[in-house]
BAMARTI-682339 format. One record per residue: residue in one letter; x, z, y of N, C-alpha, C, O, CB in turn. Coordinates in steps of 0.1 Angstrom, whole numbers, plus 5000, padded with zeros to 4 digits. Atoms other than C-alpha are relative to their C-alpha. Glycine has a CB too. Layout:
// residues N
aXZYXZYXZYXZYXZY
...
This chain:
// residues 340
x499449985013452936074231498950014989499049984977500850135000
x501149975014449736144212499149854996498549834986498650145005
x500050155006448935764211500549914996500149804994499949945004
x499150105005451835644200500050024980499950134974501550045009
x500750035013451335544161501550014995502550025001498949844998
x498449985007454135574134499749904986499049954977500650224995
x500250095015454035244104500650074988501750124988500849845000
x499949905013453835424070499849864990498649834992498550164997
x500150055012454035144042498949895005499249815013499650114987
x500650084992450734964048498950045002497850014998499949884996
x501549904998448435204061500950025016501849945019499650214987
x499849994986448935354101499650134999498550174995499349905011
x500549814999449135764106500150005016501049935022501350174992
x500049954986448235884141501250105000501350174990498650075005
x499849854996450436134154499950125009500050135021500650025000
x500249854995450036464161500350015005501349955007500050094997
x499949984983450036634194501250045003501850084993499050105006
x498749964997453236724209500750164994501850194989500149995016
x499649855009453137104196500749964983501650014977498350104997
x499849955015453037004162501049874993501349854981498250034990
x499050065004455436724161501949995000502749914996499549945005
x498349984995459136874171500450044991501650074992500550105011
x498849995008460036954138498549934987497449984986501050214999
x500750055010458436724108499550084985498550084977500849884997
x500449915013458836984079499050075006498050074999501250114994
x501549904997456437224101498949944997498050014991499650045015
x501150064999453936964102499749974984498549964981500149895010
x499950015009454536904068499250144990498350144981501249965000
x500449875010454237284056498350055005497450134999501350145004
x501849944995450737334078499249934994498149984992499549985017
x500850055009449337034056499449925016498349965020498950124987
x500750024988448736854091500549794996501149735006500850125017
x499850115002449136464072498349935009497249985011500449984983
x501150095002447036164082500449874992501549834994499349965013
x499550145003447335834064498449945005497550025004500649964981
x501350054998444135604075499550105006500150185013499249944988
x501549924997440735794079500350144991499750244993498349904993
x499749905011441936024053500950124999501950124992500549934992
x499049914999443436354061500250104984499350154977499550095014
x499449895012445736564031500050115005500350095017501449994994
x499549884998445936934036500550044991499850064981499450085003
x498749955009448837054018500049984989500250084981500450125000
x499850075012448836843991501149894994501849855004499049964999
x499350085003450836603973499149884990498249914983501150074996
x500950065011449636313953500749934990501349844995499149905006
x499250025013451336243918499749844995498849814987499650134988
x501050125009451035873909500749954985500349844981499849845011
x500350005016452335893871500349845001501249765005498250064994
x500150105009451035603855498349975006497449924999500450044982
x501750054999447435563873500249895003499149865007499050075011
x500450185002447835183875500049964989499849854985500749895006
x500450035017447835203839499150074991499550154982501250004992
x500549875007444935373825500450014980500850114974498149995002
x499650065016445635243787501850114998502050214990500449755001
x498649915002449435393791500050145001500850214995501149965009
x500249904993448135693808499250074992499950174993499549985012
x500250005012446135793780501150064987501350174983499849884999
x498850005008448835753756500650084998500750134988500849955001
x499449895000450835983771499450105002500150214999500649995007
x500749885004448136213772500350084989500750194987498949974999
x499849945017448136233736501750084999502050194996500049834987
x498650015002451836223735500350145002500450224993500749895009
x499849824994452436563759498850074993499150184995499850025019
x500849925006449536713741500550024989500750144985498849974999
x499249935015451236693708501050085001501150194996500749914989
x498649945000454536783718499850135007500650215004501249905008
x500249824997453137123740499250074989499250194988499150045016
x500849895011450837213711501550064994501950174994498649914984
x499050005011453937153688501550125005502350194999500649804998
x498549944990456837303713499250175002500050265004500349885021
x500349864996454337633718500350084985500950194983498450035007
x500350015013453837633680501550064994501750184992499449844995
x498850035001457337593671501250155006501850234999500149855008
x499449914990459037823697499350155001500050245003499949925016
x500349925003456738083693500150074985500150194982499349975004
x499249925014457638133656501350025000501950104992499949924986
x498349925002461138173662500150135009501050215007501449905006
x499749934995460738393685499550174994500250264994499649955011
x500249935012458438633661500850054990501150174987499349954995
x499549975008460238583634501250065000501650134991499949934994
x498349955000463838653649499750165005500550255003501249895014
x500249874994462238963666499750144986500250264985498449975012
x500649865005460339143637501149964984500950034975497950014999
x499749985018462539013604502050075007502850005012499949754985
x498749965002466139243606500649894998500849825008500350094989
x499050075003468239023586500549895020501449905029499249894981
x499650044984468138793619500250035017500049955026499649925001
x499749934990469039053647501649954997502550034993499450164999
x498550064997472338823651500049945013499049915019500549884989
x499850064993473938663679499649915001499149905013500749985001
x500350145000473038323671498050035004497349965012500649904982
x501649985001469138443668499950045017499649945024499550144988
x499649894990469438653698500249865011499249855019501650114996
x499750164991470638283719498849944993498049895001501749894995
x501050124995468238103704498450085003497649995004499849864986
x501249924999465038353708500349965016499349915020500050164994
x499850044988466438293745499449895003498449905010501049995002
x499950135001466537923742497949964997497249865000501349984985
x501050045007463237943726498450045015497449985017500050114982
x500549924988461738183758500249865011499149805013501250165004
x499450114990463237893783499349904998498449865007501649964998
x501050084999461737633768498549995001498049905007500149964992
x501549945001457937803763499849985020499049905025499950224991
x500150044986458337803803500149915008499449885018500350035004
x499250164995460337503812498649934994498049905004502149954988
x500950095002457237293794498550055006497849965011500149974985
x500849944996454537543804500049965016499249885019500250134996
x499550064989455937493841499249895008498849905019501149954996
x500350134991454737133848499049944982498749834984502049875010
x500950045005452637073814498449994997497749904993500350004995
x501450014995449337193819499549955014498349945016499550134999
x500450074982449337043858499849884993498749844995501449995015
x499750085003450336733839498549954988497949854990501450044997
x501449995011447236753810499149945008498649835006499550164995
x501349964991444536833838499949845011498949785012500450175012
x500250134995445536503859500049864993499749754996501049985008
x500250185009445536263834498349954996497949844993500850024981
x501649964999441536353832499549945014498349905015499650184999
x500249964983441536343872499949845003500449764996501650095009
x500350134991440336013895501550045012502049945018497950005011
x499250004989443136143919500550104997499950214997499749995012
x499049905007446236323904500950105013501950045017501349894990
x499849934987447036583934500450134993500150184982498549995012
x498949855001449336913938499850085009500050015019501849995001
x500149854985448637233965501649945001502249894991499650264994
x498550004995452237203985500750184988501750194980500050015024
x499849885004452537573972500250004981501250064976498650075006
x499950065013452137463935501349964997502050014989499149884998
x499250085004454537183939501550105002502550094994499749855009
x498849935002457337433951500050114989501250154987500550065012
x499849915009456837683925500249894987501249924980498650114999
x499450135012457237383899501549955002502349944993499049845003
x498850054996460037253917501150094998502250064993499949975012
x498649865009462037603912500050074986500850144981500150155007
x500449915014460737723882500749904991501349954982497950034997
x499650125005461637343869501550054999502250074989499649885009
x498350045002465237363882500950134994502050124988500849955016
x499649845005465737763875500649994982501850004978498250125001
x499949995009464937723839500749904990501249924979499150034999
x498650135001466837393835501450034997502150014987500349925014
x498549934995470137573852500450064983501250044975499850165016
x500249895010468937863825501149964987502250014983498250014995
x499550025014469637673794501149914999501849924988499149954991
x498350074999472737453800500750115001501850075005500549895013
x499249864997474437833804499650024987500550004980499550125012
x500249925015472737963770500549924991501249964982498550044995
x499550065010473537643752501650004998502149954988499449875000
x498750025001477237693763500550144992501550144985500749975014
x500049895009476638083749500049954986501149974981498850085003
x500450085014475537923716500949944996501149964984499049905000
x498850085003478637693717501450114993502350104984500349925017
x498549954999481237953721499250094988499750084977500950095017
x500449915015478938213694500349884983500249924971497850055002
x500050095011479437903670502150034994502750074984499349805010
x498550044998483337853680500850154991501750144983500449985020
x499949925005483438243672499750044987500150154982499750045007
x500249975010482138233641500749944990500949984979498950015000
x499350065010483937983626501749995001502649974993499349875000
x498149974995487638023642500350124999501550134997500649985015
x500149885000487138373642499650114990499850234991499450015007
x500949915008485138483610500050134999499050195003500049984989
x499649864995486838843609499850095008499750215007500750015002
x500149904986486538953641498949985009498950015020501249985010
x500950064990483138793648499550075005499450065017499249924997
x500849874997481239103646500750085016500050115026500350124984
x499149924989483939263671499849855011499349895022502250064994
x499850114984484038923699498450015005498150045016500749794997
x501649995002479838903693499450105002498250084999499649964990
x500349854999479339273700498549985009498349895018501450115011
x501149984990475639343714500349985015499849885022499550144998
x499749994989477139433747500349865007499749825017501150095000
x499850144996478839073751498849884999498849795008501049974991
x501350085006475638883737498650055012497649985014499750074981
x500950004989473639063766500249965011499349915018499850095003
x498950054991476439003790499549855004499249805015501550004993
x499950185002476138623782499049955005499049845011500149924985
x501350004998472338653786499749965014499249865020499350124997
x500250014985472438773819500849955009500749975021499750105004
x499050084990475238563832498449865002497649845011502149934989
x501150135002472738253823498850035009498649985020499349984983
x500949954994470038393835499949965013499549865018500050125000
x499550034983471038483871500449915009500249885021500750055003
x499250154988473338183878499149904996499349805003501949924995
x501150084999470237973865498650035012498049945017499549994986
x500849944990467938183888500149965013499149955021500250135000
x499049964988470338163917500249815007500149765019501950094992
x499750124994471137783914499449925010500049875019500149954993
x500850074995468137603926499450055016498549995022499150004989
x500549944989467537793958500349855011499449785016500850175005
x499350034991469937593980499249844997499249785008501750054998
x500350144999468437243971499050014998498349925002500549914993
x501850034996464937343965499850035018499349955026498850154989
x499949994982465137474004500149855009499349815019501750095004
x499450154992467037114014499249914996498949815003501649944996
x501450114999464336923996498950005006498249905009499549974990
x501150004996461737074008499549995014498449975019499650104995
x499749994986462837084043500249845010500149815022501450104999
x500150154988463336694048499249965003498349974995500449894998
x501050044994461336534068499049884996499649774995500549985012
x500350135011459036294050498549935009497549925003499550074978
x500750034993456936164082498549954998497949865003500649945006
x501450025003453636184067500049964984498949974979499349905010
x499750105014454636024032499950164987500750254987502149905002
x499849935006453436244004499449974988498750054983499850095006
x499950105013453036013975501450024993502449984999500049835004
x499350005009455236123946500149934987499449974978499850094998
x499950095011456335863921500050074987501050024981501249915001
x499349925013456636093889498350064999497350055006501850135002
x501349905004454236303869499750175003498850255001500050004985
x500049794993455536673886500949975013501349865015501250164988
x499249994990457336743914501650044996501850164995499450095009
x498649975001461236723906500149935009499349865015501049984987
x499250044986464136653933500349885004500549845015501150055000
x499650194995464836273929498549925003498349815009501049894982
x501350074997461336193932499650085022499250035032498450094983
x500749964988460636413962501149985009500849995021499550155001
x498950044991464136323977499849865006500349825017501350004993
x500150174993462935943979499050035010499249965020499349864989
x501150004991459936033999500550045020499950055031498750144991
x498949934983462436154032500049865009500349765003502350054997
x499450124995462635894057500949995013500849935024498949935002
x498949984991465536014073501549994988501149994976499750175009
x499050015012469035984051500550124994500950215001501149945003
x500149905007469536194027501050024990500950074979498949984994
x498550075005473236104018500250184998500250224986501449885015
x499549935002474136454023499250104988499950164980500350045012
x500749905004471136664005500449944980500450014970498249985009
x499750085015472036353972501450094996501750114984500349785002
x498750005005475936503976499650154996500250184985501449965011
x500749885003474136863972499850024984500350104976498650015007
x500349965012472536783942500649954993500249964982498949994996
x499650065011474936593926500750094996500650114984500549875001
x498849894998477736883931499350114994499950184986500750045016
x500949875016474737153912499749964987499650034978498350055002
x499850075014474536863885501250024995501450074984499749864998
x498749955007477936883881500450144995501150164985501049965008
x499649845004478437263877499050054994499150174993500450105012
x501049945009475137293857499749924987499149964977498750035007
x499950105010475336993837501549934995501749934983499249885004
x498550055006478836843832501150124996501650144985500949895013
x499349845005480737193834499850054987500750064979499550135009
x500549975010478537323808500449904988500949964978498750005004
x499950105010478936993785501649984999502149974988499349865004
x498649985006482737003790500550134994501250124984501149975010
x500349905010482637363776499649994987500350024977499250075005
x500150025016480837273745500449914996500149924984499049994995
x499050075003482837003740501350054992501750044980500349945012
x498449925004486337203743499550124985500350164977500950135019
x500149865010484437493718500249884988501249884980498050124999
x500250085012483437193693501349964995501449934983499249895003
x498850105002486837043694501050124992501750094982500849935017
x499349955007488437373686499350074983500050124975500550085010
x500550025010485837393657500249904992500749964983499150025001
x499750155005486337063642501350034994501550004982500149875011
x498550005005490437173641499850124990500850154983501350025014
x499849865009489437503621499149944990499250004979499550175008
x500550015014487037313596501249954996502050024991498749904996
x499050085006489537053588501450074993502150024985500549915010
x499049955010492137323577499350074989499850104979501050115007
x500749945017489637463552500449944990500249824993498450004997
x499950115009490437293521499550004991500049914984500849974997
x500850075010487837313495498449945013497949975024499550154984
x501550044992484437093505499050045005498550015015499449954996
x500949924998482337313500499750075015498950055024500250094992
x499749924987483637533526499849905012499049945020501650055000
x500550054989483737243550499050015002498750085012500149925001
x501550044996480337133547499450105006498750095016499249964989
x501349914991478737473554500550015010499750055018499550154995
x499249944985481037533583499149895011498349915021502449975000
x500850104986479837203600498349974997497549905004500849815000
x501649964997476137283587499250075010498150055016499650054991
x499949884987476437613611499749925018499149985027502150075000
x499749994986477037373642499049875002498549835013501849985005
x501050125001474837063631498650035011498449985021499449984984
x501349984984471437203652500550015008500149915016499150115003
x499849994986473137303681500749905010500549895022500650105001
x500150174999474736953683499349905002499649805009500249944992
x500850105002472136773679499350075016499450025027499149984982
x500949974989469836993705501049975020500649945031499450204996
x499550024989472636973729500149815004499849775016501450084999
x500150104996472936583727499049955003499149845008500449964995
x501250024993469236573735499650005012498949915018499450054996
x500049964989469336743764500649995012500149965023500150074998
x498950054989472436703784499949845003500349785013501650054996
x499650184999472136293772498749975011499049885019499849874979
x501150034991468536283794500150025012499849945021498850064996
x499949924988469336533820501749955008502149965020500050194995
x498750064993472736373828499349845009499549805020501349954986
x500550154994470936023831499050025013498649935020499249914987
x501449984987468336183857500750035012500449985022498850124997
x499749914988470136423879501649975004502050055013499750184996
x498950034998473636253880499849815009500849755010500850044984
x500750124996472035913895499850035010499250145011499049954993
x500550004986471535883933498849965001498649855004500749915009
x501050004996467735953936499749855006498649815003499950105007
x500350144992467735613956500249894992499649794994500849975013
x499750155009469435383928498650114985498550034976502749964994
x500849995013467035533900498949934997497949965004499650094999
x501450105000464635253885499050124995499350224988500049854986
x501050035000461435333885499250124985498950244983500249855000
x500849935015459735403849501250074992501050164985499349864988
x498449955007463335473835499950165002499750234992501649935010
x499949864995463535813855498750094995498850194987500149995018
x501350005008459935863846499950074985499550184980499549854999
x500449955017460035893810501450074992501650124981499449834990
x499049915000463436023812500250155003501050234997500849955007
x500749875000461936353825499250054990499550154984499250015010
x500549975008459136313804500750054984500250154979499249905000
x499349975011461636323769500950165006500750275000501049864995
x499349864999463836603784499650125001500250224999500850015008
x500349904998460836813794499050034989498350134988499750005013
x501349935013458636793763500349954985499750014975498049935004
x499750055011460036593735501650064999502250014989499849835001
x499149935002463136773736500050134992500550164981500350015009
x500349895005461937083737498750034988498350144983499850075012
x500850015016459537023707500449994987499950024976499449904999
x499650025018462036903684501350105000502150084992500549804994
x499349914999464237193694499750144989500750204985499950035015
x500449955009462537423670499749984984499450044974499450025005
x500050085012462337173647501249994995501450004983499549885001
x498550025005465737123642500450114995501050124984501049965010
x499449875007466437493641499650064991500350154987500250105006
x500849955010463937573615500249904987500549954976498450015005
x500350125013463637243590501350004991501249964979499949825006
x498950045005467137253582500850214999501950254996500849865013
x499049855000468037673584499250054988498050014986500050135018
x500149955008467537863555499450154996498650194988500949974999
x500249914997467738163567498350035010497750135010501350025005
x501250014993464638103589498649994994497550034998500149905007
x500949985012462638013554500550124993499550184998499949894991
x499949865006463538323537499650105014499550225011501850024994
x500749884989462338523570498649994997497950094993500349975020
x501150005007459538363563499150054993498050114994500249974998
x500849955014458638393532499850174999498950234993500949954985
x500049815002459738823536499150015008498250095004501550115007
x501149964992457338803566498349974992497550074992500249915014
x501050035014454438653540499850124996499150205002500449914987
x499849905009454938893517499750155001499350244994501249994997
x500349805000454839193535498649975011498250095012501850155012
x501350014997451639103553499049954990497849944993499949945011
């Protein structure tokens, strides 16, 4: 048994002695690869864009603007909603959340991401790559739950105006928090476990620039039909659930502008829902196209830079949207100026 060889791509791994071959994930988790002459210990190797240094580059810049800009950004709302009164509201309160989620969600996998683009050989500790890998899908789960909070605080404010104070109660607005929270906490266990657990017979070449699930699901070379129906069935109940929710809130907003009947009144009503529109079609339109796709049919660079926008260009112009256009966010402002 210990001379018998196993074809990997176009290289040749010996294998390992009969102890350490009866279950492939063990061998996997002890960091006991060979490919060639060349042994990995518990590593992974990220190959990005290193056959393109010119592109590779680029995107250097690219994620460097958008995490300066996304810390930048997200960190003044979170200040400003904390220390100026006037915005101790619901809506603040969701997005100071929103704003928390993202600072991690890009933090997460963008300084790993920085540091290899510098690197002759773009490589992950195994240990790394799962704390990325949940921390990734945790804070993912997270905010498709808050943005549906956000949805229904919208729906409430404008179908409701009267009684918003009473449906929006602190108590409920924490409630909402920690529903999100937990069932984003909670989700990712069951398929970070099943990915990490398939057997990937020495193969630890990751097509992508971090460790997410459709990248590390191709690398299995056993079938993976059931672990794809896993993740498609947590996309659906963390991504489509979520998006038919803010859908049905929007729809019943839309029927409560349209009975207003001066303009005025419309317009501000659907100024109220304009950012959170827009940030949601950012998000769900990237993360649908990634994690609703059978890991196996996904081209290539497509999936690639479809992560890249949902995990740093998203969350960059997510603060932008809620600040450039809110009013209330310049007048916090300016009171915060003023009194320092």
């Amino acid at each position: 048994m210990c001379k018998e060889t196993i074809s990997l791509k176009d290289t040749t791994v010996s294998a390992v002695p009969q102890s350490k071959e009866t279950e492939p994930w063990i061998m996997y988790r002890e960091g006991l690869w060979e490919e060639g002459n060349q042994s990995y210990e518990g590593e992974f190797i990220l190959l990005g864009v290193a056959d393109r240094p010119r592109l590779e580059m680029l995107l250097f810049g690219l994620v460097l603007t958008c995490y300066t800009i996304t810390w930048l950004g997200n960190t003044t709302i979170i200040v400003v909603s904390w220390l100026d009164p006037h915005l101790h509201t619901p809506m603040y309160f969701f997005l100071t959340n929103l704003s928390i989620i993202d600072l991690c969600f890009t933090t997460s996998v963008g300084p790993q991401m920085l540091v290899n683009f510098w690197r002759e050989r773009n490589t992950i500790s195994y240990g790394a790559c799962v704390a990325q890998l949940y921390i990734y899908l945790a804070l993912g789960s997270t905010e498709c739950i808050i943005l549906v909070s956000m949805a229904y605080d919208r729906y409430a404010a404008v179908c409701h105006p009267l009684r918003y104070t009473t449906i929006m109660n602190h108590s409920v607005c924490y409630k909402m928090a920690a529903v999100a929270w937990v069932s984003g906490l909670c989700n990712p266990v069951i398929i970070t476990v099943m990915t990490l657990r398939l057997p990937r017979c020495g193969e630890n070449r990751i097509d992508n620039f971090f460790c997410e699930v459709p990248a590390l699901i191709k690398l299995a070379c056993v079938d993976t039909t059931f672990t794809e129906n896993v993740l498609f069935i947590s996309s659906v109940l963390f991504l489509v659930t979520p998006l038919g929710l803010i859908v049905v809130s929007y729809s019943f907003i839309v029927a409560a502008v349209l009975r207003i009947r001066s303009a005025e009144g419309r317009r501000k009503a659907f100024n109220t829902c304009v950012s959170h529109l827009t940030v949601v079609s950012l998000f769900f339109g990237t993360a649908l196209f990634t994690y609703l796709q059978r890991p196996s049919n996904n081209v290539r660079d497509q999936a690639k830079m479809a992560s890249l926008f949902y995990t740093f260009v998203t969350t960059m112009l997510n603060p932008l949207i809620y600040t450039l256009r809110n009013k209330e966010v310049h007048k916090a402002l300016r009171r915060l100026m003023k009194r320092t």
